[in-house]
Z-matrix of the N, CA and C atoms (Angstrom, degrees):
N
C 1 1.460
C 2 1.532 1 110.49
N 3 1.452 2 118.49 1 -49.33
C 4 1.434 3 117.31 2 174.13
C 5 1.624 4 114.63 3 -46.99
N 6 1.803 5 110.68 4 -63.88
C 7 0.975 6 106.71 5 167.09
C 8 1.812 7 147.70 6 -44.24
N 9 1.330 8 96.87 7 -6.59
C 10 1.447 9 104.57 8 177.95
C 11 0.961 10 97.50 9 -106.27
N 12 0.945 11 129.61 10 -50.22
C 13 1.954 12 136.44 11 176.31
C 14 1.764 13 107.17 12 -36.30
N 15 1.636 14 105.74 13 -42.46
C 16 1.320 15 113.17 14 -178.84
C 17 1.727 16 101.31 15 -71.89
N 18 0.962 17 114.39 16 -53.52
C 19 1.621 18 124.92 17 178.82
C 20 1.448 19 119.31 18 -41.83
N 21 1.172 20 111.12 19 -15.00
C 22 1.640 21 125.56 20 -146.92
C 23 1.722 22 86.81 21 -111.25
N 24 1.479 23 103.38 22 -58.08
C 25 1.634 24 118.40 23 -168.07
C 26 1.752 25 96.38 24 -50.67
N 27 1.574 26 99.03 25 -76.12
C 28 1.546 27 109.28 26 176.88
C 29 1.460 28 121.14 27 -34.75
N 30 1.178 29 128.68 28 -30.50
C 31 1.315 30 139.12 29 177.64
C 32 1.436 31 111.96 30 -74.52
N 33 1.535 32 123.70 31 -48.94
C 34 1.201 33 128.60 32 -169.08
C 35 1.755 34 101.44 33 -67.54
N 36 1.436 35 115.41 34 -37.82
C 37 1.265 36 124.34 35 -163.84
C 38 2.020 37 104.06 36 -78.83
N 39 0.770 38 88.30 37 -48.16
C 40 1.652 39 97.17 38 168.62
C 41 1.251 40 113.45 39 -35.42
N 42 1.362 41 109.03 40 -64.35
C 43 1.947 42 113.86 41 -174.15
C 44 1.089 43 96.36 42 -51.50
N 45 1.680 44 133.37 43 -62.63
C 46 1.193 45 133.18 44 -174.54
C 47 1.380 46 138.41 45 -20.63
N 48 1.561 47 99.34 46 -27.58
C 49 1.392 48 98.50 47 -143.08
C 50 1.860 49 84.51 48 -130.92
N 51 1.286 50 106.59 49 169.18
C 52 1.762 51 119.39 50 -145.84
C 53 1.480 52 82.45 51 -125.29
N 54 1.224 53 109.74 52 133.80
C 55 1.848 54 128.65 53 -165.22
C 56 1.075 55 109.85 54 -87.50
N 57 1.462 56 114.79 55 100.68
C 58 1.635 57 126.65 56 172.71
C 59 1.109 58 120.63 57 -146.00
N 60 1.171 59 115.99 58 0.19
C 61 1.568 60 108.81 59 160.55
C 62 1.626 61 102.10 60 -154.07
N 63 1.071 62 126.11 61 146.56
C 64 1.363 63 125.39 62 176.29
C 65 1.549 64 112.31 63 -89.90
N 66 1.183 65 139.44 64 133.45
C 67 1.650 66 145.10 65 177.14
C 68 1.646 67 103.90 66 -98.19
N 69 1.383 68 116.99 67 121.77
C 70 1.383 69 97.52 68 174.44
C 71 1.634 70 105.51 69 -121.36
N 72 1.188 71 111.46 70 112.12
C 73 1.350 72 103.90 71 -172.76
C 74 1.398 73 117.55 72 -118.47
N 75 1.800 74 111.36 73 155.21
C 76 1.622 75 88.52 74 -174.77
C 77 1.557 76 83.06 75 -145.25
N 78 1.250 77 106.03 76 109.72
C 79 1.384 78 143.58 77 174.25
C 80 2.083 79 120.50 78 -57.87
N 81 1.280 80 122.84 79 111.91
C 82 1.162 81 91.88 80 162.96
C 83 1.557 82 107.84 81 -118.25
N 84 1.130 83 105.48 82 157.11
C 85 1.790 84 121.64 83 -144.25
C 86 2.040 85 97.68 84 -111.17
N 87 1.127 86 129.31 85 91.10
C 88 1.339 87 113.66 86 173.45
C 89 1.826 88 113.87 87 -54.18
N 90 1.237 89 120.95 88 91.73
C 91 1.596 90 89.32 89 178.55
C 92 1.900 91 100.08 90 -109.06
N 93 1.390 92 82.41 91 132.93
C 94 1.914 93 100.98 92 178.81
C 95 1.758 94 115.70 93 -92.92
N 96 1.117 95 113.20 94 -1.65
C 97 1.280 96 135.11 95 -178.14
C 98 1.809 97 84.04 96 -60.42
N 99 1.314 98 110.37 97 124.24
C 100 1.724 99 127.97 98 159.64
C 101 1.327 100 77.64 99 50.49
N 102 1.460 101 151.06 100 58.52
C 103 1.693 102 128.18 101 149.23
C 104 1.391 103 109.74 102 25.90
N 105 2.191 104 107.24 103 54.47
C 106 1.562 105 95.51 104 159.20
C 107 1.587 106 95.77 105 -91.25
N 108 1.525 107 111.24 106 -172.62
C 109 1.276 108 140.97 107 176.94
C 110 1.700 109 108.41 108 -52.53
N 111 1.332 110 110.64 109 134.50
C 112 1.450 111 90.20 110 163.28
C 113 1.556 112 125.24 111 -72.44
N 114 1.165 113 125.06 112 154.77
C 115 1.605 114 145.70 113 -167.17
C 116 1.225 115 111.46 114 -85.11
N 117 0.571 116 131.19 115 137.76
C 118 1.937 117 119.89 116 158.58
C 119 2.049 118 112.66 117 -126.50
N 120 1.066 119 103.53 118 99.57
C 121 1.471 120 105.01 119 176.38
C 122 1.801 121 113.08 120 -89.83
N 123 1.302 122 104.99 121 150.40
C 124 1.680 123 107.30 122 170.89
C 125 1.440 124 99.04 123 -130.39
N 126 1.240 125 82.16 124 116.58
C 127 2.061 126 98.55 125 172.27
C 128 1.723 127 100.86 126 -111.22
N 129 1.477 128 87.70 127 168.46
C 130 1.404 129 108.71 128 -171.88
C 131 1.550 130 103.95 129 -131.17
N 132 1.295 131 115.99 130 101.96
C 133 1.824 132 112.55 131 -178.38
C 134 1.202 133 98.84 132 -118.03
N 135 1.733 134 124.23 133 157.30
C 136 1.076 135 142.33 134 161.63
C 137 1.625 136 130.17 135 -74.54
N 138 0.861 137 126.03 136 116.63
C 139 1.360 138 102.05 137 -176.83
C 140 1.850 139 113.38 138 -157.19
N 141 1.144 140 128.27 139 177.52
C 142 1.361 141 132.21 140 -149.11
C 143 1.431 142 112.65 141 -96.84
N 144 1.523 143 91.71 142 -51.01
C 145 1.397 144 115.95 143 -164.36
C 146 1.784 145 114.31 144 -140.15
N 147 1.215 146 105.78 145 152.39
C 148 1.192 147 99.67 146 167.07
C 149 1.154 148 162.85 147 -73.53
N 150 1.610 149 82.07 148 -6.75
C 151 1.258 150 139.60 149 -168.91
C 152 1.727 151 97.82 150 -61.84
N 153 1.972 152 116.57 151 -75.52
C 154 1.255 153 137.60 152 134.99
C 155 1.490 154 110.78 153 -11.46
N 156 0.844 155 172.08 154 8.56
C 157 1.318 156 167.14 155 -171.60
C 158 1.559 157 104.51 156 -133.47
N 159 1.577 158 125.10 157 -54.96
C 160 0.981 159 140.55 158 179.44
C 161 1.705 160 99.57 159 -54.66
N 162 1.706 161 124.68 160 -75.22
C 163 1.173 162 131.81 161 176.55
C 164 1.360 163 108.00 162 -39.71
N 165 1.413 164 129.66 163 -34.36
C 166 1.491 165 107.70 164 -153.72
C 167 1.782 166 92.59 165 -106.63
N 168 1.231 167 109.21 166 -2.61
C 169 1.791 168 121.28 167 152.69
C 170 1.832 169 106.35 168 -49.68
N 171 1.585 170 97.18 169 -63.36
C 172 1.675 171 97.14 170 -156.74
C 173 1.733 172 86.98 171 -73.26
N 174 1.675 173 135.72 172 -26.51
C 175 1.319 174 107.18 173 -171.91
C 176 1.474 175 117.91 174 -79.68
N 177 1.471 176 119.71 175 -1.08
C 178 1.437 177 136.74 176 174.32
C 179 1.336 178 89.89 177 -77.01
N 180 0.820 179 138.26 178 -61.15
C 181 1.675 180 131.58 179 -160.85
C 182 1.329 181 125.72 180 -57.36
N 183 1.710 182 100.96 181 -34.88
C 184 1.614 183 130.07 182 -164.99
C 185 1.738 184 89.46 183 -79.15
N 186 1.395 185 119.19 184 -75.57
C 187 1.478 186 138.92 185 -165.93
C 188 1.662 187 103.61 186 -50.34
N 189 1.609 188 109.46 187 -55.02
C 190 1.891 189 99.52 188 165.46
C 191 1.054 190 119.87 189 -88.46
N 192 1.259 191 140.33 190 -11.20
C 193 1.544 192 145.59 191 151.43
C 194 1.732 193 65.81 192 67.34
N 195 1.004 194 116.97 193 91.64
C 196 1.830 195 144.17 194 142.87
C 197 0.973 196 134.29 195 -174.70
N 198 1.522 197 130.69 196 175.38
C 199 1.592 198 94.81 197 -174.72
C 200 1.610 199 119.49 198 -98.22
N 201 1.357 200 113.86 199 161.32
C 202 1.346 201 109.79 200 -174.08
C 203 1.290 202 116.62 201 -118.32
N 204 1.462 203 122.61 202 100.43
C 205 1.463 204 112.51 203 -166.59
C 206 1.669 205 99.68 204 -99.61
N 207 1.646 206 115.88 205 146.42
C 208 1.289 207 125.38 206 172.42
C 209 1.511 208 102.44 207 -97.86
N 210 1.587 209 112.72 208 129.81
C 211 1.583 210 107.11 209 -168.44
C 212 1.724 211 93.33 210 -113.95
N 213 1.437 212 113.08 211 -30.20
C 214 1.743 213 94.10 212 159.43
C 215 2.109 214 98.80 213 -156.41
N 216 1.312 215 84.39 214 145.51
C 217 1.565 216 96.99 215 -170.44
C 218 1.943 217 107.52 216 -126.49
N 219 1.212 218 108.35 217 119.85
C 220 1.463 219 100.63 218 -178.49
C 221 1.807 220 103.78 219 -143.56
N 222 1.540 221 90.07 220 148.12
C 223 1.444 222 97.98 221 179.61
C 224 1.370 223 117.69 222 -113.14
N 225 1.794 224 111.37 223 135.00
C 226 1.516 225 103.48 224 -173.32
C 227 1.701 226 119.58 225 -136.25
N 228 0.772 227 120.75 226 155.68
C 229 1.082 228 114.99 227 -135.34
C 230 1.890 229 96.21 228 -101.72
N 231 1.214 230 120.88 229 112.57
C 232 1.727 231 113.89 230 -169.50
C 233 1.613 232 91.40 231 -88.67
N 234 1.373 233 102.59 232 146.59
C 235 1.265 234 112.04 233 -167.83
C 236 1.644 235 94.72 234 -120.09
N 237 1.760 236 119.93 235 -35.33
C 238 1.441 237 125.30 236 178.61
C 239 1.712 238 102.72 237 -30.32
N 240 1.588 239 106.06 238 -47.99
C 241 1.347 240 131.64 239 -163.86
C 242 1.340 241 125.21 240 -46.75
N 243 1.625 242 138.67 241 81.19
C 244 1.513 243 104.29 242 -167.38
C 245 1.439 244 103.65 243 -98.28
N 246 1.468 245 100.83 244 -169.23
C 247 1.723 246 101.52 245 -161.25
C 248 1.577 247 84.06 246 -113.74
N 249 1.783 248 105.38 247 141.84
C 250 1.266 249 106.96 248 173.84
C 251 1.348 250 144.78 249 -84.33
């Protein structure tokens, strides 16, 4: 449930946002729900700034109220992309 909830958030924020740099992050997710295993998902969001990445860190945290550790985060630069 957390994990979709996270899927859902990340998704909504994505459309939002205007394609200029790619975020590739790969998240591992403590979930304590029934003492399963922890998860580890790798998403791929769009985003501007880095600024955005940081915020949508603390709103992952707030929305699963768990913790969210980033185990590697890199920014790249889309070139397909032009500026309008």
């Amino acid at each position: 449930m957390y994990l979709m909830m996270m899927k859902i958030i990340l998704i909504q924020m994505e459309l939002k946002m205007k394609k200029k740099q790619i975020a590739k992050l790969q998240i591992m997710i403590e979930v304590d729900q029934m003492k399963k295993k922890t998860k580890k998902v790798e998403i791929k969001i769009t985003f501007m700034t880095m600024k955005k990445i940081v915020i949508l860190m603390q709103v992952m945290k707030q929305k699963i109220k768990k913790d969210v550790i980033v185990m590697k985060d890199e920014i790249i630069k889309d070139d397909s992309v032009q500026d309008e």
